[in-house]
N, C-alpha and C positions, 0 to 999 in steps of 0.2 A: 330218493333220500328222505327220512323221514325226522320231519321237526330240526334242519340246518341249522349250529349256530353260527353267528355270525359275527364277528370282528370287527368293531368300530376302530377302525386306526389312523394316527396323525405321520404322516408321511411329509415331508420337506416338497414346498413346492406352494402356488399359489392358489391353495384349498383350503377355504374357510374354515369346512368341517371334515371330522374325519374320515375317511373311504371305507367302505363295505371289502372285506376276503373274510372268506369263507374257512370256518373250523371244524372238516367234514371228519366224525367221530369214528370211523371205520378207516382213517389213513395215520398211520405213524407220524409226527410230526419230530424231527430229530435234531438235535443239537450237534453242532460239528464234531463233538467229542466222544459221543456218545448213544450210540446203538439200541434206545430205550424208550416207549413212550411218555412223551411229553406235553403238558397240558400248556397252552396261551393262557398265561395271569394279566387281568389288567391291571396297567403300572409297569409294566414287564415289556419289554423292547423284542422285536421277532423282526426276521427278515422276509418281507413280498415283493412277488414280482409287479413291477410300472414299468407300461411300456415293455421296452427292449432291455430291461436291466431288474437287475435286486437291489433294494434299498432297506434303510432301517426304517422301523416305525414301530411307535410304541401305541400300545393296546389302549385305546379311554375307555371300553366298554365293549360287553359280552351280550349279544342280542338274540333274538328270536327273531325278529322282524329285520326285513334289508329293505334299501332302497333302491335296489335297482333288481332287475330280474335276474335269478338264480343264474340262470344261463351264462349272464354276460360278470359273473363273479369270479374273479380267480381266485383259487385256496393260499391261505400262508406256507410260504415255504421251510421255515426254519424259526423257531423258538430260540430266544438266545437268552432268557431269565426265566425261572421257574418262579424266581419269590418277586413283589414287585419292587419298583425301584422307587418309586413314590405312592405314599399310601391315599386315599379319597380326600383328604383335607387337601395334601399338596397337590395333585391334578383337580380341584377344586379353584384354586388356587391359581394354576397353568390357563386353566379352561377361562378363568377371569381375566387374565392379563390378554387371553388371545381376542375376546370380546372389546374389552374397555379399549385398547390400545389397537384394535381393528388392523391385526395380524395375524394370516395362517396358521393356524394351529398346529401344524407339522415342525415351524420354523419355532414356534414358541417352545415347544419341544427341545431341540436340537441345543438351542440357547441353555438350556436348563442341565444339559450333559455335557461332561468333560469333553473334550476333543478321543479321547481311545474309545472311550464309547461312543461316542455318536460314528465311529469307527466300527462297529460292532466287539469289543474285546470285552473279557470279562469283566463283571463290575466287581469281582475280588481284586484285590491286587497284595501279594506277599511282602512283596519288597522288591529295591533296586538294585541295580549293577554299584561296584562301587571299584573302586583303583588302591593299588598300594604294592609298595618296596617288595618285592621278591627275596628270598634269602641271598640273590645273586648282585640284585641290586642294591641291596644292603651295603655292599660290597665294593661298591662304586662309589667315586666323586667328581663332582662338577669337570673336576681337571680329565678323567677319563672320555671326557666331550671334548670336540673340537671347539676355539673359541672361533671359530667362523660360522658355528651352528647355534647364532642368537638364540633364536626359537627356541631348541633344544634346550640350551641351556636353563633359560627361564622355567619353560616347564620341569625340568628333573627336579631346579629348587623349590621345587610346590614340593615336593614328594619326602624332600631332607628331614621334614619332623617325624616320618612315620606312622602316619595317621590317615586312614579311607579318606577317601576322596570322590567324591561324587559328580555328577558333572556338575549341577549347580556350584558347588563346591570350584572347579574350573573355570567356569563360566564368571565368577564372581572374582576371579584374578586375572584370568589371564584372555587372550583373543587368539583364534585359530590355533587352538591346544590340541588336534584331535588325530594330525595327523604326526605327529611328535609322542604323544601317546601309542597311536599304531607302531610307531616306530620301538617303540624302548618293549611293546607287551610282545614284540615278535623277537625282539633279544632276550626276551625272560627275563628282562629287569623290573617289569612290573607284574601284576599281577591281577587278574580280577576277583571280585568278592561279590557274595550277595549279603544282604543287611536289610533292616528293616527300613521298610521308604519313610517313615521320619524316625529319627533315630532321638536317644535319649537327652536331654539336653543336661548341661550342667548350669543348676540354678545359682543365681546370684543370690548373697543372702538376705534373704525377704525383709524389707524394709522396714524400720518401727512406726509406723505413722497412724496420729492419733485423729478422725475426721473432725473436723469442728462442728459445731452446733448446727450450720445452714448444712452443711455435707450431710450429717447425721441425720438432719431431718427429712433432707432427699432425696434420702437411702430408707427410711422409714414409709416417705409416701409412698412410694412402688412397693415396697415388699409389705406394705398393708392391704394393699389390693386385692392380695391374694391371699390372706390368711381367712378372712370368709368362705368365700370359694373361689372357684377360681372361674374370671371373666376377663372379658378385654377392658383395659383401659389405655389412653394416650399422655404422655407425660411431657409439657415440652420444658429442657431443666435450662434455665436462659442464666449462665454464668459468664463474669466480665470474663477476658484474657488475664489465665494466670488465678482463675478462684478455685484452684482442683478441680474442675468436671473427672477430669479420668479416676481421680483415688474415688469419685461418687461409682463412678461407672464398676468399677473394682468391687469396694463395698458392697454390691449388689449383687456381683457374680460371686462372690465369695458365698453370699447368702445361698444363693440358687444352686451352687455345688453344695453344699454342705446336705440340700434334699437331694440333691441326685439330679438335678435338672441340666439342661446343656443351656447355652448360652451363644447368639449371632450378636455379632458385636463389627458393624459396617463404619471402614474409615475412608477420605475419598483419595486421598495418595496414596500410589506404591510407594515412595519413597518412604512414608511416617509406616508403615506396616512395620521392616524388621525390629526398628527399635522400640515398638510399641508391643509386639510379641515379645520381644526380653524382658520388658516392663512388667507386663503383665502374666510370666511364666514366673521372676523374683518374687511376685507380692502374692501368688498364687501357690507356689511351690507344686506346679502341674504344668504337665504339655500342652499348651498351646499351637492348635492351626492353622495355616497359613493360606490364604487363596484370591493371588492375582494373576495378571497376564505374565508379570516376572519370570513365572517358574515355568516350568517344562512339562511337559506331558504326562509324566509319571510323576510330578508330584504335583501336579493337579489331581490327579486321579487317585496319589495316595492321601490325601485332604479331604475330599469330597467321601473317600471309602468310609476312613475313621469317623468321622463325623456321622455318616450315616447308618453306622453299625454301633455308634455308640462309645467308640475306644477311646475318644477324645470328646473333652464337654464342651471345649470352648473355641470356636472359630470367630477368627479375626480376619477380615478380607476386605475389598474392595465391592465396586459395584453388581457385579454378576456373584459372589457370593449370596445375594438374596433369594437364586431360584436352590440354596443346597440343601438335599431331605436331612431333617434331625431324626434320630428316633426317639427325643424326649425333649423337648425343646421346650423350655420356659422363659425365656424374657429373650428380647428383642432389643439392641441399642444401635441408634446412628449419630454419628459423632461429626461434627459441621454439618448439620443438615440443610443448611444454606449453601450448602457448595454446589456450584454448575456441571461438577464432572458427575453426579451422580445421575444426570441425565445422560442415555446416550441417544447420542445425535446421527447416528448412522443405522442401517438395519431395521431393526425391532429396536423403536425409539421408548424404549420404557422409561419410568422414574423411579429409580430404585431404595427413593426415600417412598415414595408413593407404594410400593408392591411391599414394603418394607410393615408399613402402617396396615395395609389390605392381611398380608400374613400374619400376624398379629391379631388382627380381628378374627380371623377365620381359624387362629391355634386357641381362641380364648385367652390370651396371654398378655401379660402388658410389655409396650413397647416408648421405649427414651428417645427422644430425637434431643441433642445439645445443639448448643451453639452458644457462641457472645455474641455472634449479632445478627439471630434467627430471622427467614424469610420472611414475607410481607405474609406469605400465604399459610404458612404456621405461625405468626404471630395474629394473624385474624381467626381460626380456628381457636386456639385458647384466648382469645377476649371474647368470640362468642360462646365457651362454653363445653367447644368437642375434645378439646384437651385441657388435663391440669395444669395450671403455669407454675413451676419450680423457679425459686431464682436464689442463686449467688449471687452478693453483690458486693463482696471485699475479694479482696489477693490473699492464698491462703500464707502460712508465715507473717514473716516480717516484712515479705514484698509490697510495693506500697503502686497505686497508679501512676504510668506518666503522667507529664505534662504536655500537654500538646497545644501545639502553635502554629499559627499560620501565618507562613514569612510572603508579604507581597511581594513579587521578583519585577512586576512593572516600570520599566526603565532600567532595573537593576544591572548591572555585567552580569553575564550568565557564561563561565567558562567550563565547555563541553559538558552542559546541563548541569551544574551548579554554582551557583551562588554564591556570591561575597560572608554572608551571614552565616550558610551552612558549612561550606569552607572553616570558617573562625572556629564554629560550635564543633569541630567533625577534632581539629588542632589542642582544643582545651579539652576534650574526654581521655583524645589517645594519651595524653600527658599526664593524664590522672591514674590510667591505666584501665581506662575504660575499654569497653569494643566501639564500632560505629559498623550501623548496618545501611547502607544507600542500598531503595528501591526502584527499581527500574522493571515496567511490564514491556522491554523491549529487549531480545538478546540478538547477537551479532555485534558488526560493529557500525555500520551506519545502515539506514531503512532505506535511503535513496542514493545509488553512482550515480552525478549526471556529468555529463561534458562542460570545462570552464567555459567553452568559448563558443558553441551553442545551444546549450540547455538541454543536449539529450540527455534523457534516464533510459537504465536499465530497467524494460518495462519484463514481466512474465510474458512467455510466448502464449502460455495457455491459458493464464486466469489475468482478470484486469486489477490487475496489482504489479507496485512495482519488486524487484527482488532486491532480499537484504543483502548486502557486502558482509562475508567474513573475514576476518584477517589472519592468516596462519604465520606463523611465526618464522623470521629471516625475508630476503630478498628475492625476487627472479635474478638470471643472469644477469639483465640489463638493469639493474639495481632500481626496478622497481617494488612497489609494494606486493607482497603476495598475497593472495588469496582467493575466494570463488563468491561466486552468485549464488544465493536461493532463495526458492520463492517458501514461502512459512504458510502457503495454501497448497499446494500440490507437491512443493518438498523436490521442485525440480531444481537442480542446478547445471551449474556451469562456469566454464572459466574467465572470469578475471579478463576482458578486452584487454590486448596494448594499445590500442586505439581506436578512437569513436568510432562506431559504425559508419554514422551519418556525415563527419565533417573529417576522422583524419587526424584526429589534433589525441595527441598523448595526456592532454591537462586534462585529471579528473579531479572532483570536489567531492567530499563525503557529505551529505546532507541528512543532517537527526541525529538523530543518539541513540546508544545501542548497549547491551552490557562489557561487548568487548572494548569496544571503545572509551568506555566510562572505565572499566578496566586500567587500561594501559593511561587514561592518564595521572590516576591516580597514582599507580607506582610513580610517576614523575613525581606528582607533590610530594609522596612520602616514601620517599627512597627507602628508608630505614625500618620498614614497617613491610608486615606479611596481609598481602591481599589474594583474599580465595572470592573467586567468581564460583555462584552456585545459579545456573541455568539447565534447561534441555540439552545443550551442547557440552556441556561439563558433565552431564550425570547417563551417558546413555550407552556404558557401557555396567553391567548386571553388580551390584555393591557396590556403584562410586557416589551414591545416595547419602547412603550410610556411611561412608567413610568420610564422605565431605562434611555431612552435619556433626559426624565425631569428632571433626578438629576444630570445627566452631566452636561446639558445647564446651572445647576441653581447654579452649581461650587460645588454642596455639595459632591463630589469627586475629590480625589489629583490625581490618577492616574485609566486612564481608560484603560482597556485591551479587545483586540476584531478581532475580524475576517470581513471580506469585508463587514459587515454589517455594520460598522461605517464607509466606504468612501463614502456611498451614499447620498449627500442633506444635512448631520444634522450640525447643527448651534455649533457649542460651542466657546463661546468667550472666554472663559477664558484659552482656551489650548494653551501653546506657544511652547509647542517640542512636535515631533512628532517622535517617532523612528519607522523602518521599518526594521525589525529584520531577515527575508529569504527571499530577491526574485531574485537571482540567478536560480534558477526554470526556470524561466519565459526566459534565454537565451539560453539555450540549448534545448527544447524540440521539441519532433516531429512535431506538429502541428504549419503550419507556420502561423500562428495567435499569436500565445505565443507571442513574442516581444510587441505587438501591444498593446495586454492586457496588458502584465506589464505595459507598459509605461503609462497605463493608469491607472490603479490601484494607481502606485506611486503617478500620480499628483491630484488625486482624493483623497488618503488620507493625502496627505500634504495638499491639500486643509482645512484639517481640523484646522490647525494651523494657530494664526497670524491673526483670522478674525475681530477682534475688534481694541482699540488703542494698546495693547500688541503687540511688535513684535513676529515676531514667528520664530521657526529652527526646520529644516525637515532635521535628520542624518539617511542614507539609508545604513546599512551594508552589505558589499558585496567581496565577496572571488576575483573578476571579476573586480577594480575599471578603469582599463583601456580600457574594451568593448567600442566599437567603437558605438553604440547604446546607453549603460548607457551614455555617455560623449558626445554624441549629443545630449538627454535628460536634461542631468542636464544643459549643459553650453550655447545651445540653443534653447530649450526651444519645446514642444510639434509640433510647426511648420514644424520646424527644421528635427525633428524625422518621422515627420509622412512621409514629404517630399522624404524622402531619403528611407523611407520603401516602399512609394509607387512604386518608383524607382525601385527597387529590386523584389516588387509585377511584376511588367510592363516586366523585362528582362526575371523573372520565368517563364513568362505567368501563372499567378496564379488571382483567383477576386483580384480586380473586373476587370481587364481585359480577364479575361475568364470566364464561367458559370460553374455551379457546380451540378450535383444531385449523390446525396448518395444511393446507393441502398442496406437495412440492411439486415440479415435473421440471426435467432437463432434457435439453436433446442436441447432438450436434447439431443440427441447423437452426439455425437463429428463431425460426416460425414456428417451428413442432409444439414446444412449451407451450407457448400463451394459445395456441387454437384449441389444443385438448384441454387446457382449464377453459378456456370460456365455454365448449362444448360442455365439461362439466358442468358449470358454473348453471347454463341452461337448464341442464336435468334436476338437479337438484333445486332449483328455482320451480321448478314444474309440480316434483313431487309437493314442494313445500305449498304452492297456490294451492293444491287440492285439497290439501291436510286442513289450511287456511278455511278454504269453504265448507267442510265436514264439520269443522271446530272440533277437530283432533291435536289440537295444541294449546298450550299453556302460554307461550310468549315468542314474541317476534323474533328471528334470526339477522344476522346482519352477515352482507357479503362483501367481504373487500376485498378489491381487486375483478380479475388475476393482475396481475405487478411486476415488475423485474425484480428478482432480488436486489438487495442494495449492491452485492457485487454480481453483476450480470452472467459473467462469462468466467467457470473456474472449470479448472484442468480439461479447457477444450468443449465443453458443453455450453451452453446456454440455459437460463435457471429462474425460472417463473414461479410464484406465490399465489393461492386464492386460501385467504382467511374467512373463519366460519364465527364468529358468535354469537351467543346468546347467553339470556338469566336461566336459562333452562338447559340442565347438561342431559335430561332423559332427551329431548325434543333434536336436538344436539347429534348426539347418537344415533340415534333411531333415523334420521335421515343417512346418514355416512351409512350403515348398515345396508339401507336400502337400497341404497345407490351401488354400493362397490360390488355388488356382482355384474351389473352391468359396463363400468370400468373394466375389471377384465374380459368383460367381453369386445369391447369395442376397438377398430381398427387402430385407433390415434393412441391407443395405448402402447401397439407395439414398436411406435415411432418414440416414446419418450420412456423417460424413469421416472418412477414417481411415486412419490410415500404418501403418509398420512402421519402427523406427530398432533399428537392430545397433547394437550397441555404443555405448547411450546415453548421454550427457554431463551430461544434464541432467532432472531429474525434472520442471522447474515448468511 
């Protein structure tokens, strides 16, 4: 064969770099459809044979040169894109995050494609299935159903408006609709359709709203950016709760469609997504994108298409919307940038505010990271210089700041975790015709069952936690309380003991507080009064997000109960107290991060009070009321605090004045973890003495540990730590790089699991 090319490709699996098959110029290379020759484009996804099977793998590169001998190369089997799927900037881009974040390049891949593709299906997609009334079914009603046939019935009443119906569309009313539908499209009562996978929307009428002067000016600093030329810049826009950031974020995309540019606009809930795509389809009078775990297969894949062919400008998504190709992409926004779910913590542990700021650099483009009460580590970035600091610092309107206070509960009565004080304040708002919002970051209804009368708890079999009590509504036969066990790490449950394991005895005690339980006794204090619980447990079936914060927004609840779900983005005007019921938590904990989060929690869900003409009051109970943090917090305000943390970050040497990599391993038997970290722990201590005596380094690394995690033992494994620092993030790298080939090669690895997380968020 004369002058082979060669195929650099990233295949799923635990390979660095991408594999050598071979793209022999004299073989057809054929598409399942299509009987034609076909060329490998890099960017462009092709099926090779590994091993005993065919997998996908997308092209990084067309070679001359292999690395291993012609002989021992197998040819691509099958081409599945002629054009590519990401252009040199965005596998640019891929090839950085599999580097920095010291993960497979195959895997980095894979993360970056819809589930149908990474399936091998086309990356066209036409549109979907959709459902609707037959001329026959037309013709029918409810009463033509049996009323013994619940199911049925529910579902036919989906169909009584006469209007397509999609599955998401199903999905977002109804449960186990699917096989009720088989049922009614085999009597010819329904019908099926094909329609565009996002279909037209009908806009609300675009709002009149005038930016104020701070808005206007930091809508101007970004889009001055770019009227020179165009380059990267970092903007961090640090607005209280409640000072418009979104009409900022708005204003900007208006500009950037107006040239024709597209727009990534990253929020960290599914829940704030629908009503922030309504939001911003009203004030745009344009289709707006959607891309989270929410939706389904086909319309992930119809999101990720439009976007990438240009049919839509503006995508709105969650965390993995940051790896989606634009094909004209001009500004970048992330909205809470401070938020922890932007990290993911499992897999390929990327930071999607981090890849967010990298693609932006790399598109030439400027990129918005918001917040009211931005990280320690983008608030050190713009005091040194690397981003511009934008601030709001009024309520836009007439809205005015709470007031926030800190009620000592020390000695206080504290009935089912409140207070005599918040009690009183919670009685004079609803009578004004206020809302009240109690926050609790606990749901279920109590965190500990133990036995009265010998102290067992209901511990997790698998992880060293105990599990929360839920309580389901009505009796068992024997007129006890109903409900089940689970554990909120592994998500195992179980039923509800009639009797202790250990002693026998029926007396149980609930211990803690929980949102259900704070729940139910509220309806006791206030009989007369509508209380909506908004947790994990209330929202997890597909639209009960949206519909739960709909009834808040629309005031058709007196008192609303919830978990960190309602600090993020949601509107309610009508709430004027806010009570904050434990976060004591947050000052003692191992993890020196804890401070930082509360303090941001707190002013994040006081944010929720007081955002209309009502004034509002945010009472924070607390065993603690003289901490030297709480009372920088309350009296000078987020600045103040973050300021003074930094401080403390700087003297620790802790980020962001230092660099960080986590190095995990778990194994079912107790010993596996901690042998292969300190086996690492050696190697890398080896490579690093000889760098040492070369003077190939710039600054000292520090090793700590290997460690137990603080929770030792989850879902059945056993879970060891060895931390990496240093002032030097090249020196940092450059060892992990070194080392992890021979981690996979090593026996002790096949005995454990075991990641690598950069810049970790989280110790537990």
């Amino acid at each position: 064969m004369q002058n082979p090319k060669i195929a650099k490709v990233a295949v799923p699996g635990p390979f660095l770099f991408p594999l050598d098959y071979l793209l022999d110029a004299e073989q057809d290379l054929l598409t399942t459809d299509c009987a034609t020759e076909i060329k490998a484009v890099v960017g462009g996804r092709v099926w090779v044979p590994f091993r005993n099977k065919k997998v996908i793998g997308m092209v990084m590169e067309i070679s001359e040169s292999a690395d291993y001998e012609l002989s021992k190369i197998k040819p691509i089997e099958e081409v599945i894109d002629i054009e590519p799927l990401f252009d040199a900037t965005q596998l640019g881009l891929l090839n950085w995050a599999s580097q920095y974040y010291h993960e497979p390049i195959g895997d980095v891949m894979l993360a970056a494609l819809p589930k149908r593709l990474r399936a091998g299906e086309n990356a066209e997609i036409s549109g979907m299935q959709y459902w609707q009334l037959s001329a026959e079914g037309r013709s029918k009603t409810l009463e033509d159903i049996s009323r013994r046939a619940l199911k049925q019935r529910r579902v036919f009443a989906q169909f009584l408006d006469q209007k397509l119906k999609s599955e998401s569309d199903l999905n977002a009313e109804l449960e186990n609709w699917r096989s009720a539908v088989k049922t009614f499209t085999e009597k010819g009562w329904l019908e099926t359709a094909h329609g565009p996978c996002l279909r037209e929307s009908n806009y609300a009428p675009a709002p009149n709203h005038t930016l104020n002067d701070a808005q206007k000016s930091a809508v101007d600093a970004v889009l001055e950016s770019q009227q020179i030329q165009k380059r990267f810049q970092a903007f961090l826009l640090e607005g209280i709760t409640g000072s418009g950031k979104t009409e900022v974020y708005l204003g900007m995309i208006e500009s950037m469609l107006k040239q024709g540019k597209q727009v990534l606009v990253l929020v960290p809930e599914i829940g704030l997504t629908p009503q922030m795509v309504s939001r911003f389809e009203a004030f745009l009078q344009t289709r707006v994108a959607a891309l989270h775990s929410n939706l389904n297969d086909s319309e992930r894949h119809c999101a990720w298409h439009l976007i990438r062919t240009g049919q839509i400008q503006v995508l709105l998504g969650t965390r993995s919307a940051v790896f989606t190709p634009f094909k004209n992409l001009g500004l970048c926004i992330i909205d809470e940038e401070h938020d922890l779910s932007y990290k993911q913590q499992e897999g390929f542990r990327y930071s999607a505010r981090d890849l967010m700021v990298q693609r932006a650099y790399r598109e030439q483009i400027p990129v918005v990271l918001g917040s009211a009460t931005p990280s320690l580590e983008t608030l050190h970035n713009a005091k040194t210089g690397r981003y511009t600091h934008l601030h709001l610092k009024q309520r836009a309107g007439v809205a005015k700041l709470p007031s926030l206070k800190l009620l000592d509960i020390r000695g206080e009565k504290i009935q089912e975790g409140v207070s005599r004080p918040l009690k009183t304040a919670m009685t004079q708002h609803l009578q004004a015709g206020g809302q009240a919002l109690l926050f609790l970051n606990r749901r279920g209804f109590s965190p500990v069952l133990m036995c009265h009368d010998c102290g067992w708890q209901a511990a997790c079999p698998s992880c060293d936690a105990n599990m929360t009590f839920h309580m389901i509504s009505g009796q068992n036969a024997d007129g006890t309380v109903a409900g089940y066990l689970q554990c909120h790490h592994c998500d195992e449950q179980m039923a509800k003991p009639h009797s202790c394991p250990s002693c026998a005895s029926e007396e149980f005690v609930n211990v803690g507080q929980g949102t259900e339980r704070l729940e139910e006794t509220i309806k006791e204090w206030f009989p007369d009064k509508k209380v909506l619980r908004i947790d994990r447990d209330t929202t997890r079936l597909k639209g009960s997000m949206a519909e739960l914060t709909g009834i808040a927004q629309r005031g058709e609840a007196d008192i609303l109960i919830g978990t960190q779900m309602l600090a993020k983005g949601h509107h309610f005007p009508n709430v004027t107290l806010v009570g904050l019921l434990d976060i004591d938590q947050g000052l003692f904990s191992a993890d020196f991060r804890a401070a930082e989060r509360m303090a941001q929690l707190i002013l994040q869900v006081s944010g929720r009070a007081g955002r209309a003409e009502k004034a509002g009051e945010v009472l924070i109970q607390t065993h603690h009321p003289d901490h030297p943090l709480l009372t920088t917090l309350i009296q000078q305000g987020y600045d103040a605090f973050a300021t003074k943390a930094l401080q403390e970050r700087q003297d620790a040497l802790l980020p962001p004045f230092k660099y960080q990599i986590l190095i995990r391993a778990e194994a079912t038997h107790p010993n596996d973890g901690m042998l292969f970290l300190e086996s690492l722990k050696a190697g890398l201590q080896n490579y690093w003495q000889q760098w040492q005596e070369a003077k190939m380094v710039e600054a000292d690394i520090d090793f700590w540990g290997p460690v137990s995690a603080p929770m030792l033992r989850r879902q059945g494994r056993y879970r060891y730590q060895l931390m990496l620092q240093s002032l030097n993030r090249g020196d940092l790298h450059r060892l992990i790089s070194e080392m992890q080939p021979h981690i996979y090669n090593s026996p002790l690895s096949r005995k454990v699991r075991w990641s690598i997380d950069v810049d970790p968020q989280e110790m537990y």
